[in-house]
C-alpha positions in Angstrom: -35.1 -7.5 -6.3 -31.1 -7.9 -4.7 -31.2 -8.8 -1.0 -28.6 -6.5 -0.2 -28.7 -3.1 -1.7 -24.8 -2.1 -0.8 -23.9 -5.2 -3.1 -24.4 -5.1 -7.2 -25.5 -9.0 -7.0 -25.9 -11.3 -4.0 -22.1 -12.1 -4.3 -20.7 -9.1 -6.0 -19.7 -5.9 -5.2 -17.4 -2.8 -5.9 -16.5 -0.4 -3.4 -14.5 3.1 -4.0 -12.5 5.0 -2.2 -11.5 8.3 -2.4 -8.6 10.1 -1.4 -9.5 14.4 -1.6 -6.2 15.9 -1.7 -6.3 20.0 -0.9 -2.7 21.1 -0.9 -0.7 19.1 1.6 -3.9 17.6 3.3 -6.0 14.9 2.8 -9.7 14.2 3.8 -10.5 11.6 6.3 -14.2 10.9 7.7 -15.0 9.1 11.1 -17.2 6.4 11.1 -20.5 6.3 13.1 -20.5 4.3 16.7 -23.3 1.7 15.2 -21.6 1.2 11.8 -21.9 -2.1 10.8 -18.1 -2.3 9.8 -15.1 -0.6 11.0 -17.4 1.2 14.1 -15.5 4.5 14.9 -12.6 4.0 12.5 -11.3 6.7 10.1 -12.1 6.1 6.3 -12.1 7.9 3.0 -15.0 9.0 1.5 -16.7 6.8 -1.0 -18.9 3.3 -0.9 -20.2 1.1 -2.4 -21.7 1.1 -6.1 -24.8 0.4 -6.4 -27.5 -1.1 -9.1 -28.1 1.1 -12.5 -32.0 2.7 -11.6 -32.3 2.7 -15.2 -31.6 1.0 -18.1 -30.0 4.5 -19.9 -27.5 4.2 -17.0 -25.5 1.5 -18.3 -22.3 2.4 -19.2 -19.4 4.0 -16.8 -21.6 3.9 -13.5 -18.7 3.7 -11.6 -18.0 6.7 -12.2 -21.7 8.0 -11.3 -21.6 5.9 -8.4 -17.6 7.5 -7.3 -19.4 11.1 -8.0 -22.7 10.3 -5.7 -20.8 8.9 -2.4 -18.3 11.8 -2.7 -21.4 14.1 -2.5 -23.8 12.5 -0.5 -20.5 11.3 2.4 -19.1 15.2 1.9 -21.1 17.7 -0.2 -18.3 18.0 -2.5 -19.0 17.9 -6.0 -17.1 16.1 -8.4 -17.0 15.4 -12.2 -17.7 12.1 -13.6 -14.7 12.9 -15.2 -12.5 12.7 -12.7 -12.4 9.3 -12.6 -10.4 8.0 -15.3 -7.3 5.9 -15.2 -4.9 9.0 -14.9 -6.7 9.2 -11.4 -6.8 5.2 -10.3 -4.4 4.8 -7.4 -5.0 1.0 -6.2 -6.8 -1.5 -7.7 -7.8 -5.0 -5.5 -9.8 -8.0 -5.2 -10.8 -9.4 -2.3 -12.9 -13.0 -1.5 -14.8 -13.0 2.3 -15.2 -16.6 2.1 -17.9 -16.6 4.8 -20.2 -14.9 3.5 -19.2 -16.2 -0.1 -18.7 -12.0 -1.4 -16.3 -11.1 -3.7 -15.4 -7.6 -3.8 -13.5 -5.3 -6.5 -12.2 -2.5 -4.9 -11.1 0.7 -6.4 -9.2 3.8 -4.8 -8.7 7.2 -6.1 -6.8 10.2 -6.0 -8.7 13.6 -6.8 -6.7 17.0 -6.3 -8.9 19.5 -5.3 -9.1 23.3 -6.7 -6.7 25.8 -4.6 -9.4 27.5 -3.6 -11.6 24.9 -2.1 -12.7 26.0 1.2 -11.8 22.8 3.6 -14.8 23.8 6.2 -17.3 23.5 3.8 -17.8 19.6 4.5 -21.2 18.4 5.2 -20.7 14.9 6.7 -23.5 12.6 5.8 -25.1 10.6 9.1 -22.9 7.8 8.1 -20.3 9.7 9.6 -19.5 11.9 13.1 -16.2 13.9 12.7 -13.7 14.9 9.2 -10.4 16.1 9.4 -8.1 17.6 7.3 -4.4 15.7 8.3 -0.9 15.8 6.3 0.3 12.1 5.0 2.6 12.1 7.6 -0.3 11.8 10.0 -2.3 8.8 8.7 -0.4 6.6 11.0 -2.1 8.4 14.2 -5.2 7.2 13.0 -7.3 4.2 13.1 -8.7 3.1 10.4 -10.2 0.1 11.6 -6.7 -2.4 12.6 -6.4 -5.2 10.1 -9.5 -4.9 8.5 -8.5 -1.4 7.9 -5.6 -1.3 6.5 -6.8 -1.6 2.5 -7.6 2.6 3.6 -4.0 3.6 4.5 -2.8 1.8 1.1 -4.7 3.3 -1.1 -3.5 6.3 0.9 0.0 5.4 0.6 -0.3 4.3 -3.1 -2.0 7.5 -3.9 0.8 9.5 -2.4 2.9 7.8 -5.3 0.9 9.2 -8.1 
């Protein structure tokens, strides 16, 4: 069994961020007080992928994985679909040498549907407060300083798309 169930191997994992774009506005989620990274900070939805339960779940869990923390961060519900190449906006690597990790990590853009009603987000205890901002707000929030700032480019790179 893994030691660490956020991580798909003692010294692997994949995290995925998602940028939800409704019109002009993008989601943003605050962080709880006692998170164990980035306390308070603003993030996108999304997390870390974890384990296949079964054997049948093999191929494209990414994609399951994308799909679950959208839901389970926001109650929005997203197609596996909707994460295919046409929607990758960053793509990065990233060695924390103390704890001997390496990490992929993976942001998205998803446009929502016009009529997507923005006050129908059901944060998940992971989180405290969600706000809807324009792009040329994200740098009125903090998203956790240096450690942060992987969040605002996959924002940025998004944007781009």
């Amino acid at each position: 069994m893994k030691k660490n169930a956020h991580q798909l191997t003692d010294d692997v994992k994949l995290l995925q961020k998602v940028v939800l774009i409704h019109g002009d506005k993008l989601l943003i989620l605050q962080r709880e007080e006692n998170s164990p990274s980035r306390p308070l900070a603003w993030d996108l939805p999304g997390g870390n992928a974890q384990y296949p339960e079964t054997l049948e779940d093999k191929e494209n869990t990414h994609q399951k994985d994308a799909v679950r923390e959208v839901f389970e961060e926001t109650g929005i519900e997203l197609l596996e679909d909707q994460f295919l190449t046409e929607n990758l906006a960053d793509f990065r690597t990233y060695f924390e040498a103390q704890k001997q990790v390496f990490s992929v990590i993976v942001g998205w853009k998803i446009n929502l549907e016009d009529d997507f009603d923005e006050k129908s987000i059901l944060i998940s205890r992971e989180h405290i407060n969600y706000r809807w901002i324009s792009f040329e707000e994200i740098n009125n929030y903090n998203f956790g300083d240096f450690k942060g700032e992987f969040i605002k480019t996959i924002i940025k790179k998004s944007l781009s798309k």
